[in-house]
Every structure is written in C-alpha cells, then in structure tokens.
C-alpha positions in Angstrom: 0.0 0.0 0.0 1.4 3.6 -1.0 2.1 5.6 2.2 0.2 8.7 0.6 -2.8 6.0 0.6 -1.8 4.8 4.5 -1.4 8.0 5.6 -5.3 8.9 4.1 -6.9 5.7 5.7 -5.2 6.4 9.4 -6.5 10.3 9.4 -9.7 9.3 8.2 -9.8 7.2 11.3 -8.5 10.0 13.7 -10.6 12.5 12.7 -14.3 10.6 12.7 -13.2 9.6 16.3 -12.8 13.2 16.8 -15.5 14.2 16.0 -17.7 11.2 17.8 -16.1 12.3 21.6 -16.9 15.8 20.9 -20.2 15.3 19.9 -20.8 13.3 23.1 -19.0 15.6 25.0 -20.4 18.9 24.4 -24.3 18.4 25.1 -22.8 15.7 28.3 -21.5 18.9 29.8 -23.5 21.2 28.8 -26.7 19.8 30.2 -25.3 18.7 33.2 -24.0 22.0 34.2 -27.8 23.0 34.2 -29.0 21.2 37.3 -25.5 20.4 38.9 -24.3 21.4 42.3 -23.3 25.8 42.6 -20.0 25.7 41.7 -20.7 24.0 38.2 -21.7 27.6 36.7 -21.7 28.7 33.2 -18.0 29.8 33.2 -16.7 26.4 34.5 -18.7 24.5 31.9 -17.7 26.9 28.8 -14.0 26.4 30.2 -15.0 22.5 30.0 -16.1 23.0 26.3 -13.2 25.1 24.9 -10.9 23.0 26.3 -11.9 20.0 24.9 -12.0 21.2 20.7 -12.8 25.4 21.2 -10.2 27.6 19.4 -11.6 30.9 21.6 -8.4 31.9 23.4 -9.0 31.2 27.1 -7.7 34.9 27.8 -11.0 36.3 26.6 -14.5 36.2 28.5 -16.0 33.1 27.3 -19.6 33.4 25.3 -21.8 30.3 25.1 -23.0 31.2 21.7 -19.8 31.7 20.3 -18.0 28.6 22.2 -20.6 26.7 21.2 -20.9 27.3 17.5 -16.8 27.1 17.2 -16.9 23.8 18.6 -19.4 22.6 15.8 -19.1 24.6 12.6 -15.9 27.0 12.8 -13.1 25.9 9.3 -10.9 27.7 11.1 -10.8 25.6 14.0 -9.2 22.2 13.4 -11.1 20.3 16.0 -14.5 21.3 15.4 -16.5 18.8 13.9 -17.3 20.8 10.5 -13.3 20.9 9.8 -12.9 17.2 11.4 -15.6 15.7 8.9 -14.6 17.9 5.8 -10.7 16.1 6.4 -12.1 12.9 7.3 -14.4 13.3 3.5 -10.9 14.2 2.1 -8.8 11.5 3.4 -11.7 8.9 2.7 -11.7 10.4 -1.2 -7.2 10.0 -1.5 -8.5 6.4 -0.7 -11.9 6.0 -2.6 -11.0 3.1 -4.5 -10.3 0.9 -1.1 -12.8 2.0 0.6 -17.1 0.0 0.4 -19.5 2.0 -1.1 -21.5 1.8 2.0 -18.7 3.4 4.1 -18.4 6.1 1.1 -21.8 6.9 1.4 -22.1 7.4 5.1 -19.1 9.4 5.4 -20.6 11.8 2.5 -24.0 11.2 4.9 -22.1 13.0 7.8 -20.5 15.7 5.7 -23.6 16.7 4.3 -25.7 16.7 7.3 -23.0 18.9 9.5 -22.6 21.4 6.2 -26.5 21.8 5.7 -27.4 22.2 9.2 -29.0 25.7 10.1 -26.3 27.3 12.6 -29.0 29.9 13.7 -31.5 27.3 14.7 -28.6 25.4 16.8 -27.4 28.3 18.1 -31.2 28.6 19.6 -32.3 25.4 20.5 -30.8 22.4 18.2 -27.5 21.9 19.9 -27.9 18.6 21.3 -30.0 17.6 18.2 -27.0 18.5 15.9 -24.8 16.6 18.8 -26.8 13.4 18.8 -26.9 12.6 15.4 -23.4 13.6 15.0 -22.3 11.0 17.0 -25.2 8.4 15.8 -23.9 9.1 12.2 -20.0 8.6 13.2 -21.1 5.6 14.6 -22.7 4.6 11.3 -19.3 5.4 9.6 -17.4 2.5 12.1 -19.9 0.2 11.6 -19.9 -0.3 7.8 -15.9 -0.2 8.1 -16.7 -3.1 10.4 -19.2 -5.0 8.7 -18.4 -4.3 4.2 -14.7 -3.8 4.6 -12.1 -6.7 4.0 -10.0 -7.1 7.1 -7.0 -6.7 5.4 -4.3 -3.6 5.5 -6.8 -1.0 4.5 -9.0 -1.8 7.3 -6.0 -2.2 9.9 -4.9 1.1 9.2 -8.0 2.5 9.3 -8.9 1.0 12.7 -4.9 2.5 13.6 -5.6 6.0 13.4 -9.6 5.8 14.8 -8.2 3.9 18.3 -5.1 5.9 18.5 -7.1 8.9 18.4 -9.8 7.1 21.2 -6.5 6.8 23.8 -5.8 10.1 23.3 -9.2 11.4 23.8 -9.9 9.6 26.5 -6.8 11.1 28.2 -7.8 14.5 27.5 -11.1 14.0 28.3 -9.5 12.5 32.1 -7.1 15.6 31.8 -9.9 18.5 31.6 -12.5 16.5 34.2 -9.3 16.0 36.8 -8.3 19.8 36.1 -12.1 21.0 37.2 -11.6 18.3 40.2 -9.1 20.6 41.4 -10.9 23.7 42.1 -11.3 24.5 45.5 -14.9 24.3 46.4 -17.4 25.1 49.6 -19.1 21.2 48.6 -16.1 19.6 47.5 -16.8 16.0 48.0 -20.1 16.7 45.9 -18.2 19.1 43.4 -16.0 15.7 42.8 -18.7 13.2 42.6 -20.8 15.2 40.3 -17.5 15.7 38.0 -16.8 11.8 37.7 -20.4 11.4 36.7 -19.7 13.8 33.9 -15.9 12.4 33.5 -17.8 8.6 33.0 -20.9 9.9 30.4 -18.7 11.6 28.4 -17.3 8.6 27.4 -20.3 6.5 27.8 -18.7 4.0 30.6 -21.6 5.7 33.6 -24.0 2.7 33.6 -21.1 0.1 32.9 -19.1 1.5 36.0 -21.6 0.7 38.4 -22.1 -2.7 36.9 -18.8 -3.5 37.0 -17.7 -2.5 40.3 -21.5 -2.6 42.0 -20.7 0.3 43.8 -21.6 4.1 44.0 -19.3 6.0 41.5 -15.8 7.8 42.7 -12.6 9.3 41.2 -10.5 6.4 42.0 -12.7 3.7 40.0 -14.1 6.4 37.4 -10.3 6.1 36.5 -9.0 2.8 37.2 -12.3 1.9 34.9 -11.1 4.6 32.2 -7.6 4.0 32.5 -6.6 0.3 33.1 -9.5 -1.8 32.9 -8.1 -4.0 29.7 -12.0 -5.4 28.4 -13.8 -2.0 28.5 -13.7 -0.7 24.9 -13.1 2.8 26.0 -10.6 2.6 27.9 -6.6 3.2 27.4 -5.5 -0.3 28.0 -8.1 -1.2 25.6 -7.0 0.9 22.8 -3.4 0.0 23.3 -4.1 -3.9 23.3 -5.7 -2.9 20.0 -3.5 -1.0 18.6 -0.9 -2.9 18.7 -3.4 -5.8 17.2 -3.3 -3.6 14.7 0.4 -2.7 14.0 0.9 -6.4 14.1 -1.1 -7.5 11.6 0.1 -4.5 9.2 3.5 -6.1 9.9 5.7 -3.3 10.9 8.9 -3.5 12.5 8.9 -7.3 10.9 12.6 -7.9 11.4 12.9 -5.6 14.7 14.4 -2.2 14.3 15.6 0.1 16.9 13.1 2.3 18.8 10.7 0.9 17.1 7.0 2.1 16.6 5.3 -1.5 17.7 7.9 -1.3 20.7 7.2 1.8 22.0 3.3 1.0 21.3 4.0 -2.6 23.6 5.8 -0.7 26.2 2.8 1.8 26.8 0.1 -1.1 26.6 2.1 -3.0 29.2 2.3 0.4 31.5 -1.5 0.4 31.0 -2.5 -3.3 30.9 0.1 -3.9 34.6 -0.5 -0.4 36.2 -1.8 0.5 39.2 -4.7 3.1 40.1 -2.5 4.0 43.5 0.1 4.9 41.0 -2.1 6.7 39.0 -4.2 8.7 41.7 -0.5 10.1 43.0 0.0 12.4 40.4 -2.8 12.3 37.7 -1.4 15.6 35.6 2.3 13.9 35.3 0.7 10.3 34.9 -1.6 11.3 31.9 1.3 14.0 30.4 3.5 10.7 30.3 0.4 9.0 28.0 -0.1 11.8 26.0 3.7 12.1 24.8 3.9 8.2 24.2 1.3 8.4 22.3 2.5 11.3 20.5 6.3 9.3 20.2 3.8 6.5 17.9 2.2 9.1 16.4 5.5 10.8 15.2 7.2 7.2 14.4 4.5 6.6 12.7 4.7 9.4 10.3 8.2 9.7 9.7 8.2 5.5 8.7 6.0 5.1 7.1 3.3 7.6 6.4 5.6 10.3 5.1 
C-alpha cells in the first residue's frame, strides 16, 4: 500500500473519532451544568467545552453562543466537527478506490448533514440535536468499516488512526475532568462526585461503572475503569491492546528495528495493561502527560516511517 494511501486511511480514522467524543461531550457537559451542584456555573462549563475542541483563546470572557458554535461549525478551528468531517471526506476520497460503497456513502451522509445544518437554529435550540446525530452518524461510519470492509491492511490502518485517536481522547477528556476536580470548592466531595459522573458519560462508561464494580461512582474507580480496565472498549488499556493488534497484523517492524513504533506502542500497553490506580491517583497531571507524549512518540514514528 502507498504511504500517501496509508497516511489517508489512518486520518480518516482520527478525525471521525474526533469528532464522535466531541459530539458526546459537548451536550454531556453542557446539560449537566444546568442542574448540577453551585459551583458548576456557566463559566466552568464553557471552560470544560473550549478545552476539549474550542479555538476561543482562554484569555478572553468566554460566550456560550460563540464557544458553542466554534466547537461545531468553525473551518478555522481544526477540531471542530465541521473541519474534522470535511478532512475525514478528504482522506476517505485520497482512498476511494479501497474503501465499500457503504462506508463512502455514510461518510458523504455526515459531511452533508454537518454542512447543511441551520447554525441559527442550533445556536437557539438544536445543539444537542446536531450533537446526537453527530455521534449516531459517526457511529454509522465504524460500523460499515466493520461490517463491508475486507479485514486486510486498508481496514487495519484505518482502525490504527480511529483507536489511537480514542486513547488520546480519553486522556484528554480524564485531563480537563481532573483539572475541574481541582478547584477549591465550599461542597467539594459533591463538586467531585458530580464531575466523575460527567468524566464517565462523556465517554459513555456511567452505567457500565456501576455494573462492573456494583458500587456508588468515585474518582479512584471512574479512572482505574477509564484507565486500566483492559475489556472495557473505552478505555486506554483497551485501545493499546488494539492498537498494537493492529500494528501487528500491518507487519511493521517485521525484522525488529531500533526504537521501534510496535515497541514503544508494547511498552505503553504493558504500563497500562500492569499499572496500578495508586500509581495513578499520585500524580494524575504527570501520569496522563506521560500517556499523551507516548502516544504522540507512535504518532511521530508513525509518520516519519512510514506515512511520510
């Protein structure tokens, strides 16, 4: 496979897993900063939102309308999901001829609906409408790479970039949640409680949480859950396990080279698949920084080896 084709498949990937955790994200927050204790006010939540894909410099007084339609149709900002579907169309057409029609279709299906969709009206009132079926259509998208595509090197590299960019979000998602953790609060313990609800919904692990552990929710298993539980498909360990899956059946670093990608991508799944939550809860900034860059290192090895 040409690496201008590779390099196509694994964005496409990325960027409709982008776009699905800010779509569940944003209306996540959003609403729950409507009924939540005091200290969840307007400001905290916008600060929440521009964190997590805004471009609006954290400088200036945040405004929901404008934080709001940045994170969903601003070109200008990268990580919105208008600019996040129009590369994810792109990448899918510089692979076209590898790709099922029914995967085609339903990524043109997402494009159009996020290009067509009034701004005025979801400025008003269609937010979490816009949101919803946002997310519903991305999930469309993974489901006909699932089920029409041949699970050959097309579809590996595809499913490389989409859970490489789920491990990443995931981390920022634990990053911005922790950070509001942090503020010093008159109702801290319910402050905390009420932010690893939100921390757990925005990644859709809430009502699997309290199965798993049969227990009321808390920091220290909302991120032992998140972070090293191995069989929970959102979860770090998770992706890892599958990313290097992935890497293996693409066949890179066959004969073993030096600081290899599949190395580096073995040693962070081990960290993740063996860690501890004590570990963890000692220092959660330095912990998830220490992620972040490994997975940044594969990103970057990636690239340069054979994407480039």
């Amino acid at each position: 496979m040409l690496s201008r084709i590779a390099n196509n498949l694994y964005w496409a990937g990325r960027n409709l897993e982008r776009i699905e955790h800010i779509a569940r994200f944003v209306p996540v927050n959003f609403f729950a900063s409507l009924d939540g204790p005091k200290e969840a006010d307007e400001a905290s939540m916008l600060k929440k939102l521009n964190a997590m894909a805004g471009s609006v410099s954290p400088e200036l007084e945040l405004n929901e309308g404008d934080v709001l339609v940045d994170l969903a149709f601003d070109l200008k900002n990268p990580s919105s999901v208008s600019s996040c579907i129009t590369l994810a169309r792109e990448n899918c057409r510089g692979a076209r001829d590898l790709l099922s029609t029914e995967l085609w279709e339903s990524v043109n299906k997402l494009f159009h609906y996020t290009q067509t969709f009034d701004q005025d009206l979801y400025r008003e009132s269609s937010m979490h409408e816009f949101m919803v079926n946002a997310k519903q259509l991305v999930a469309v998208c993974k489901y006909q790479a699932d089920s029409t595509m041949v699970k050959n090197q097309v579809w590996s590299t595809l499913k490389l970039g989409l859970l490489l960019e789920r491990a990443f979000q995931v981390s920022r998602i634990i990053s911005i949640i922790h950070t509001e953790m942090q503020r010093e609060t008159e109702n801290w313990d319910l402050y905390v409680q009420y932010e690893c609800i939100n921390l757990l919904k925005s990644l859709e692990a809430f009502d699997m949480n309290r199965k798993f552990y049969r227990k009321p929710v808390n920091a220290e298993r909302a991120m032992e859950f998140l972070v090293f539980n191995e069989n929970f498909p959102r979860s770090m360990a998770f992706c890892m396990k599958e990313v290097c899956m992935y890497l293996s059946n693409l066949s890179l670093d066959e004969k073993g080279k030096k600081l290899s990608v599949r190395m580096h991508a073995e040693n962070l799944k081990n960290e993740l698949v063996f860690g501890s939550v004590d570990d963890f809860m000692g220092d959660i900034p330095a912990y998830i920084n220490d992620v972040q860059s490994k997975i940044a290192r594969i990103h970057k090895l990636l690239n340069e080896h054979y994407f480039a």
